[in-house]
C-alpha positions as CSV (number, residue, x, y, z in Angstrom):
1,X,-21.8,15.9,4.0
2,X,-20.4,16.4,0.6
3,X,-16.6,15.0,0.0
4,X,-14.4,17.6,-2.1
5,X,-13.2,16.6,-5.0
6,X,-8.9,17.3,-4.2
7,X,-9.6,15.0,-0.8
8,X,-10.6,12.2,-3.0
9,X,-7.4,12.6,-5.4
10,X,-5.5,12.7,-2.5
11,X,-6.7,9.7,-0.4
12,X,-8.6,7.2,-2.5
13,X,-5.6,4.5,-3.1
14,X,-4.8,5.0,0.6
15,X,-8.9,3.9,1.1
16,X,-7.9,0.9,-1.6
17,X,-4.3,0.1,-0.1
18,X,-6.5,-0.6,3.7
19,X,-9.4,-2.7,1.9
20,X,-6.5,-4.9,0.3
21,X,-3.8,-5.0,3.1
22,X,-5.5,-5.4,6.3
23,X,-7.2,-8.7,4.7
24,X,-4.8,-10.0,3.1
25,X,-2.5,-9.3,6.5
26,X,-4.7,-11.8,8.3
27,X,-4.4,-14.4,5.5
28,X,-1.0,-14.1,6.0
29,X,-0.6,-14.1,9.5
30,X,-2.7,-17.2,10.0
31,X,-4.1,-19.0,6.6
32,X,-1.9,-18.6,3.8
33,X,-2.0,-21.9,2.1
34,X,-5.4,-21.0,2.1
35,X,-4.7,-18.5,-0.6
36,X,-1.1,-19.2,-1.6
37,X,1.1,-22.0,-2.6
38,X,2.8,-21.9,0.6
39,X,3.0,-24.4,3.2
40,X,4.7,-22.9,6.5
41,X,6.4,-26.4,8.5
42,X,7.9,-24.5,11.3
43,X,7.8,-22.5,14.2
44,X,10.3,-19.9,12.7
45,X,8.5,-19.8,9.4
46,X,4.7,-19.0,11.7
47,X,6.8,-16.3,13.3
48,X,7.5,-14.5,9.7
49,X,4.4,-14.6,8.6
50,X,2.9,-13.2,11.9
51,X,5.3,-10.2,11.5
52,X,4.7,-10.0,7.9
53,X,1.2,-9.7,9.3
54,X,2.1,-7.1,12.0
55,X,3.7,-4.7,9.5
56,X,0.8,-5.0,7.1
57,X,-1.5,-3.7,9.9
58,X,0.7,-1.5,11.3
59,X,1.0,0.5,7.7
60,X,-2.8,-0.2,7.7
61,X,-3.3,1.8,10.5
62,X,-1.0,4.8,9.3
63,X,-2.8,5.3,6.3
64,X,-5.9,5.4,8.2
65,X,-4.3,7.7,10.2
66,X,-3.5,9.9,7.0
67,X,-6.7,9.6,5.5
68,X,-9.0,11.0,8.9
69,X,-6.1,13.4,10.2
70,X,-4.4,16.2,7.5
71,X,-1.5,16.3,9.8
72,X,-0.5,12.4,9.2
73,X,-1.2,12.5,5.4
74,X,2.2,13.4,3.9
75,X,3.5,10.9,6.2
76,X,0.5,8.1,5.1
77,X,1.1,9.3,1.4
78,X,5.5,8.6,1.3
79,X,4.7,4.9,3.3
80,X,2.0,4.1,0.9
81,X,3.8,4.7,-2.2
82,X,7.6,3.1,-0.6
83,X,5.4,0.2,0.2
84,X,3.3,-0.2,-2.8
85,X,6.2,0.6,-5.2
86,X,8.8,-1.9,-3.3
87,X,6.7,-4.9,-3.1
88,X,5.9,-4.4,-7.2
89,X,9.8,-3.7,-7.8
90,X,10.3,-6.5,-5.8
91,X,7.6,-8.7,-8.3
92,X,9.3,-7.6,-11.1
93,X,12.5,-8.6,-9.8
94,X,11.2,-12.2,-9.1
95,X,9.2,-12.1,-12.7
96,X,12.5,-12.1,-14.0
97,X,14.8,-14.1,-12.0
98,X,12.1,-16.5,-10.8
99,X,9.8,-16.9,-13.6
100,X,5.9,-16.3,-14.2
101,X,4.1,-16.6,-11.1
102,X,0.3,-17.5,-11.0
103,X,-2.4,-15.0,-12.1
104,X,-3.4,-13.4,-8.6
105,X,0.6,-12.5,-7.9
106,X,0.9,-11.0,-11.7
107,X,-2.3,-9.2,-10.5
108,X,-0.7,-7.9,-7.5
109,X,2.2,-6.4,-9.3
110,X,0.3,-4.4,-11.9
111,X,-1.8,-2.9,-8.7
112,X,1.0,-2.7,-6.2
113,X,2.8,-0.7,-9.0
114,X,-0.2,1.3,-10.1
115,X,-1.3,2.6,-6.3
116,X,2.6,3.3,-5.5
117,X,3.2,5.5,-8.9
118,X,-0.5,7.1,-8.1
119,X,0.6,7.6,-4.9
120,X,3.8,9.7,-6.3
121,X,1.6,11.5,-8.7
122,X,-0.5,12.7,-5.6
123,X,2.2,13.5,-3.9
124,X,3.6,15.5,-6.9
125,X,-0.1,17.2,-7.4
126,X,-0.4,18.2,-3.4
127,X,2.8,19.9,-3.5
128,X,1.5,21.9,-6.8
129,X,-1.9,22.6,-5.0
130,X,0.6,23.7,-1.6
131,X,2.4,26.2,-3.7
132,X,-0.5,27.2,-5.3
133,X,-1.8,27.7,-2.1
134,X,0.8,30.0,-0.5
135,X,1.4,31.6,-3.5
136,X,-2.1,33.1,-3.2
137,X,-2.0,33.8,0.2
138,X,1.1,36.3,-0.1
């Protein structure tokens, strides 16, 4: 089975964004002083973390979606990107106001960021290929 070349453009940081989230999503959800400076004391703060962890998986499983069905990719592709790009906007916002965080969270940024503004770009390039597309078809 050989894997076009435009179907690997078009889906590869989806394929990345699932290897990261859905992990991470269960750190969240049920270790994260495991991996984080973060110690949760209460009931409440459990609860935020579990639905922190359900909307992780819940994006997870849209972009799987997109990546096995054409007809869900647009729709995996806009997500992907409004997620990627507002949890790096939201970094950056916090570099600044905050300060420095550690190493793994200045990490984070610079990938979030990267995959969100690739994700645009794709989006940007499938449209071209779409028009393309038609235009040779009239």
């Amino acid at each position: 089975m050989k894997i076009a070349k435009q179907h690997i453009i078009t889906k590869i940081h989806l394929i990345i964004s699932v290897l990261i989230v859905v992990p991470v999503s269960f750190v969240y959800g049920f270790n994260p002083s495991s991996e984080f400076d973060i110690n949760l004391n209460t009931i409440d703060e459990h609860n935020f973390f579990k639905a922190i962890m359900g909307l992780y998986l819940g994006f997870s499983i849209l972009w799987i979606l997109g990546i096995f069905k054409a007809n869900y990719l647009k729709l995996a592709l806009v997500t992907n990107l409004i997620f990627m790009l507002g949890l790096g906007f939201g970094r950056v916002l916090s570099l600044f106001l905050d300060g420095i965080p550690t190493f793994g969270y200045q990490f984070g940024t610079l990938a979030e960021l990267f995959l969100g503004f690739y994700g645009l770009w794709v989006l940007k390039y499938q449209s071209d290929e779409d028009r393309v597309s038609s235009n040779i078809l009239k």
